[in-house]
N, C-alpha and C positions, 0 to 999 in steps of 0.2 A: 730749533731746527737741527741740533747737531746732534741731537739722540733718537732721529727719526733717519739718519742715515745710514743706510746698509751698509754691513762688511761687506770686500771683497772676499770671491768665494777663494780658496787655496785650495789646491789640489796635493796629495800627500799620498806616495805610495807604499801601500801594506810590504811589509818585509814576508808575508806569509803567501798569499795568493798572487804577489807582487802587480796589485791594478793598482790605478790610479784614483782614487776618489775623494771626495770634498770631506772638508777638515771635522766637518760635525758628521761623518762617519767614524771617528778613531773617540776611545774614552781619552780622558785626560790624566796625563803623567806629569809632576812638577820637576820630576827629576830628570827628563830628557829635555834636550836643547831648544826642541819646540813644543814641547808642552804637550805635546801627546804619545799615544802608545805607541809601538811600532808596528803591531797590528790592529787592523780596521777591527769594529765590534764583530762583524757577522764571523771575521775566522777567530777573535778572542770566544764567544761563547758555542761557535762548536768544539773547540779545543777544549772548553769546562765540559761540556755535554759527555763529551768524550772520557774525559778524566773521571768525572764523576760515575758512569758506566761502569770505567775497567774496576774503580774501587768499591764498587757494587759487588758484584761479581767474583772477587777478591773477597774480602768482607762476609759476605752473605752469600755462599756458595749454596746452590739448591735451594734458595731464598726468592721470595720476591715479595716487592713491598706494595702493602695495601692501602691505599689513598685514605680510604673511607675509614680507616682502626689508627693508621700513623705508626704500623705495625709492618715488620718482616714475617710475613708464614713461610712454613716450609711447603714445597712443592711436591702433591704428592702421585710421584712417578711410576707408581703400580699401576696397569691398566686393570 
């Protein structure tokens, strides 16, 4: 019976979009006090999304990368 009962839900708010939401929205950090991030998932991987973009961009100027090769072609901007 004792591993058939529910946790209580904990509410934990994002340092990012500062909401409030339940504990299995944040990844897990061992090294904070309570064991999770400070940010909820949804602002941790648009902040990757993001990152990864600018270093796109940076990296591979006049580039972009092709799914289907696994490849960067150059973009070509003659009409």
């Amino acid at each position: 019976m004792v591993g058939n009962m529910k946790q209580p839900i904990v509410l934990v708010r994002c340092t990012k979009c500062e909401a409030h939401k339940p504990d299995t929205e944040f990844h897990k950090n061992n090294n904070s006090s309570n064991g999770l991030c400070c940010w909820c998932k949804e602002c941790t991987n648009a902040n990757s999304r993001r990152i990864r973009a600018e270093l796109n961009t940076y990296f591979h100027p006049g580039e972009v990368y092709n799914k289907s090769t696994h490849r960067w072609d150059k973009v070509n901007v003659n009409f």
